[in-house]
MDAnalysis code that builds the backbone (N, CA, C; Angstrom):
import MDAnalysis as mda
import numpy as np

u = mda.Universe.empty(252, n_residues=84, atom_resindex=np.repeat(np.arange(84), 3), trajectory=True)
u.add_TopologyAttr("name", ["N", "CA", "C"] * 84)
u.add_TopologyAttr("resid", np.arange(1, 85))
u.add_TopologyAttr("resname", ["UNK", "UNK", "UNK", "UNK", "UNK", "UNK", "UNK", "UNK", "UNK", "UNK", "UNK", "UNK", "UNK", "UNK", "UNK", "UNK", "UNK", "UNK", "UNK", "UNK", "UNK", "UNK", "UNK", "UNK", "UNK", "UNK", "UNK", "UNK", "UNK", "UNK", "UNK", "UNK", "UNK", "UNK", "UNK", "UNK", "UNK", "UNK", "UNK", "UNK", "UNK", "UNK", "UNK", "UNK", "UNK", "UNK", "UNK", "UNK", "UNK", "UNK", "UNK", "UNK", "UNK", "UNK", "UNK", "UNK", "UNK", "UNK", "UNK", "UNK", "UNK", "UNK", "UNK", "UNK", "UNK", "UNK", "UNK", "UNK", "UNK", "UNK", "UNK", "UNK", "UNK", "UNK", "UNK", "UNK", "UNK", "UNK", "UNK", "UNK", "UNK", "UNK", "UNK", "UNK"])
u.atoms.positions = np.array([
    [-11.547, -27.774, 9.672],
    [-10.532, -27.169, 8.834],
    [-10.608, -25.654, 8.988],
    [-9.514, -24.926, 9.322],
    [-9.502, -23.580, 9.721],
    [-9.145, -22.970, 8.072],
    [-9.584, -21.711, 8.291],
    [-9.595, -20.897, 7.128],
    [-8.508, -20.565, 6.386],
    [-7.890, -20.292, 5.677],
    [-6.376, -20.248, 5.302],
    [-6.160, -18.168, 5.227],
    [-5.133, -17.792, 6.167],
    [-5.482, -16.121, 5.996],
    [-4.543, -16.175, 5.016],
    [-4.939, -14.513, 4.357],
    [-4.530, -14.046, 3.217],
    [-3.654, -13.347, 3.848],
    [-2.343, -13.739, 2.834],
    [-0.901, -13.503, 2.909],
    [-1.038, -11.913, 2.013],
    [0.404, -11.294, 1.997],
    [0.890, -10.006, 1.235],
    [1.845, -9.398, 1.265],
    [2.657, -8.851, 0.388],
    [3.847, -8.651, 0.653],
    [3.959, -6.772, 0.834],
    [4.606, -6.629, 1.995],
    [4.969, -5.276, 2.086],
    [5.919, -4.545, 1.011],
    [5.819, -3.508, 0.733],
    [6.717, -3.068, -0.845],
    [8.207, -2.338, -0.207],
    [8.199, -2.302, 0.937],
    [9.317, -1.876, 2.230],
    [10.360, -2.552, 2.234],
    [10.027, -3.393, 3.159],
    [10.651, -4.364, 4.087],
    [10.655, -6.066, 2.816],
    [9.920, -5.677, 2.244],
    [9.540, -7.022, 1.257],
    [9.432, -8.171, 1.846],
    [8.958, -8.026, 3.213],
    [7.961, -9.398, 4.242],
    [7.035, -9.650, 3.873],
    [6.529, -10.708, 3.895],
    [4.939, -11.630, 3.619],
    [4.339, -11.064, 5.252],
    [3.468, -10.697, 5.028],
    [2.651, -10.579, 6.323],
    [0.741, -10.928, 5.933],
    [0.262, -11.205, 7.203],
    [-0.831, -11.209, 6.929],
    [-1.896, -9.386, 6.369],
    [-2.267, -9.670, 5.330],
    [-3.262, -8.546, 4.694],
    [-3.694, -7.631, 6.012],
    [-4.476, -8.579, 6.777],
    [-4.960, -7.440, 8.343],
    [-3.800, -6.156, 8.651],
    [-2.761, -6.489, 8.642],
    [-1.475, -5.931, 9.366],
    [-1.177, -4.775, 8.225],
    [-1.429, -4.626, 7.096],
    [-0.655, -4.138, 6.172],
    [-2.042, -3.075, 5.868],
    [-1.513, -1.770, 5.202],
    [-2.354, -0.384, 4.275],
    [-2.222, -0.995, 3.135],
    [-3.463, -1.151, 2.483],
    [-3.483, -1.069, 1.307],
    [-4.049, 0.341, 0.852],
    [-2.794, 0.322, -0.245],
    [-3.006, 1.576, -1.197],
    [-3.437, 1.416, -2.359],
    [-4.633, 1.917, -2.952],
    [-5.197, 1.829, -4.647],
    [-5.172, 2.619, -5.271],
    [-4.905, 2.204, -6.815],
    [-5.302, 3.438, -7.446],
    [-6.436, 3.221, -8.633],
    [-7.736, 3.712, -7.931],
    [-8.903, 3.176, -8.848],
    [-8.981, 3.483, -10.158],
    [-9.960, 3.118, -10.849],
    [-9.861, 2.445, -12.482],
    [-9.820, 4.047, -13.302],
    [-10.307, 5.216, -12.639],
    [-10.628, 6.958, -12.795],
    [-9.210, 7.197, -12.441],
    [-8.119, 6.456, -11.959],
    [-6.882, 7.065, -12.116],
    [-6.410, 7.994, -10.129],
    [-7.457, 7.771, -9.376],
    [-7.190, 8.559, -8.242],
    [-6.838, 7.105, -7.298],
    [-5.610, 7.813, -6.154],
    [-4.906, 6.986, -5.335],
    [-5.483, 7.240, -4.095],
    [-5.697, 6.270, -3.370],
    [-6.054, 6.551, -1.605],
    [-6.247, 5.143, -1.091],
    [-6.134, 5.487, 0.524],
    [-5.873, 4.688, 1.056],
    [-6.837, 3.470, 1.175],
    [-7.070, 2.500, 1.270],
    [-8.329, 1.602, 1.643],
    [-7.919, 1.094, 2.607],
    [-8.790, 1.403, 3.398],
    [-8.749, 0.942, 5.060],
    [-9.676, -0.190, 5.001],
    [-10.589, -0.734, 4.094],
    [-11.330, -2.092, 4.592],
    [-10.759, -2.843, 3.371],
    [-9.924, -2.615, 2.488],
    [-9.534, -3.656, 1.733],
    [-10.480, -4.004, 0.606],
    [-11.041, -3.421, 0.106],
    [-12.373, -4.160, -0.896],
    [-12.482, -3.135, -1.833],
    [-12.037, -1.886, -1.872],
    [-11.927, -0.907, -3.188],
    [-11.287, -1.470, -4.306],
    [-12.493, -0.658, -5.445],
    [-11.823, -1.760, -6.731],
    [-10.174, -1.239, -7.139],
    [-9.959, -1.898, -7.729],
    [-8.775, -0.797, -8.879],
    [-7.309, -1.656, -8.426],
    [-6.509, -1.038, -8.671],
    [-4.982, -1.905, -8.665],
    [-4.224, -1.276, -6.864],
    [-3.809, -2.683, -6.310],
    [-3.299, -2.053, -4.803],
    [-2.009, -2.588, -5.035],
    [-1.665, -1.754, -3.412],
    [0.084, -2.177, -3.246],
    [0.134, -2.067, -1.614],
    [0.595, -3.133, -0.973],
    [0.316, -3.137, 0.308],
    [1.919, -2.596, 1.277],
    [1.450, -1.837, 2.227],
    [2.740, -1.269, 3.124],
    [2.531, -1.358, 4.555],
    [3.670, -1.739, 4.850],
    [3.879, -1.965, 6.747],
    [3.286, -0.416, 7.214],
    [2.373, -0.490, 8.342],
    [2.755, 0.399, 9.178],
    [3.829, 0.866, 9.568],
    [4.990, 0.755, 9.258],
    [6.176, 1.114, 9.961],
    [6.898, 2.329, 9.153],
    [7.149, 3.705, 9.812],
    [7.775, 5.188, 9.308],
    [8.982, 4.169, 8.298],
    [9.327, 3.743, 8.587],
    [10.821, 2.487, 8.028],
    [10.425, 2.328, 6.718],
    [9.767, 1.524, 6.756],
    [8.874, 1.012, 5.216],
    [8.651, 2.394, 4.373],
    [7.652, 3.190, 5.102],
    [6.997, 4.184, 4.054],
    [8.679, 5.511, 3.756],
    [9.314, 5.338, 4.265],
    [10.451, 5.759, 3.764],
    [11.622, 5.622, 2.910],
    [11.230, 3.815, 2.865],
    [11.992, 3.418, 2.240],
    [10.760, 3.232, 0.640],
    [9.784, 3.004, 0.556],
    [8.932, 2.971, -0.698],
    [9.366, 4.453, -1.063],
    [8.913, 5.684, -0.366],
    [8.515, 6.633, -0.545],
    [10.414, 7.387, -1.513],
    [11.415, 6.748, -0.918],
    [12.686, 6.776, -1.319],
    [13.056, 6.648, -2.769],
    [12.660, 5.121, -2.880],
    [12.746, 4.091, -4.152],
    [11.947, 4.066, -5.132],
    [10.745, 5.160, -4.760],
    [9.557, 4.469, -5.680],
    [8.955, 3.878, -6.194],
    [8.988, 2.900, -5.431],
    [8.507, 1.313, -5.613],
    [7.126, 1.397, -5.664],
    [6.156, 2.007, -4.824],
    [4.689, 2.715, -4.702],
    [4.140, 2.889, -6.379],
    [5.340, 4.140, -6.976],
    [4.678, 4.466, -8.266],
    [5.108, 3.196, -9.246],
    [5.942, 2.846, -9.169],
    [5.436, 1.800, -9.968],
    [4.775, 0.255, -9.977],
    [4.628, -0.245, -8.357],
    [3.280, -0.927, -8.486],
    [2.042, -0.348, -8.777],
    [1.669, 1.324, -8.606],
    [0.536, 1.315, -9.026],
    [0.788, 1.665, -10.526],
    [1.741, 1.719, -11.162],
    [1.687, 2.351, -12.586],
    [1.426, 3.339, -13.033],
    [1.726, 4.230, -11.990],
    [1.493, 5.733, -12.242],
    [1.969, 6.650, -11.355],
    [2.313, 7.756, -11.583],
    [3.216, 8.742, -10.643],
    [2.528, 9.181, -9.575],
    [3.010, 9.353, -8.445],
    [2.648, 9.822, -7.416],
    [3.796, 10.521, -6.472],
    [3.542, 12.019, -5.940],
    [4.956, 12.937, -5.032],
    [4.555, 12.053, -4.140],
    [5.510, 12.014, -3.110],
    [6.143, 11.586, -1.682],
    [5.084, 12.744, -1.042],
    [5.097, 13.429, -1.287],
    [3.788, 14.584, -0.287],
    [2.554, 14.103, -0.490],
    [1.972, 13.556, -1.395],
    [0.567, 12.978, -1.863],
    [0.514, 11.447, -0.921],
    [2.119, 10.867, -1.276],
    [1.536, 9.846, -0.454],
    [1.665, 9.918, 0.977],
    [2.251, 10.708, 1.471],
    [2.732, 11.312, 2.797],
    [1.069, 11.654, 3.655],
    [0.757, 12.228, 2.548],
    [-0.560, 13.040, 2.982],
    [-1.849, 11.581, 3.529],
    [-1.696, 10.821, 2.499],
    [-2.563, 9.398, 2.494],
    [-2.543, 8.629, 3.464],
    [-1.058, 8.517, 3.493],
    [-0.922, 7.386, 4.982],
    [-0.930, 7.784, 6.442],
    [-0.470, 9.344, 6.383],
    [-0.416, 10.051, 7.609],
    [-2.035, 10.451, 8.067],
    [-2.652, 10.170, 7.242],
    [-4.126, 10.339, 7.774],
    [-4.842, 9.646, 8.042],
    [-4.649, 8.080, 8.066],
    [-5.226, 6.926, 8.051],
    [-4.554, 5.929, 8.951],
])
């Protein structure tokens, strides 16, 4: 019996993709947002396509600030994903 992978939905494109494929973004329990590149930081996430497409269209709509429940500029998150 093979393992079952963990599904997730991009906040973009609003595709199910597998977790591997997707940035997760957190914003830990102290209130600060960044990127998690291995997936295992505590606190509340919101997962996004690699794709300029996606993070333009979250970054547009603000869909970002309110899965994490809290405000965040388009330059803060600009800054997060463009570095990772």
């Amino acid at each position: 019996m093979s393992k079952k992978t963990p599904m997730r939905m991009c906040l973009g494109c609003r595709e199910m993709k597998e977790k591997s494929q997707l940035v997760r973004i957190v914003k830990s329990p102290d209130g600060e947002v960044s990127v998690d590149a291995i997936g295992k930081k505590p606190g509340r996430g919101a997962y996004l396509c690699r794709d300029s497409n996606c993070f333009k269209r979250v970054a547009k709509s603000g869909a970002i600030s309110r899965a994490l429940k809290t405000s965040i500029s388009e330059s803060i998150l600009a800054h997060h994903i463009l570095n990772n």
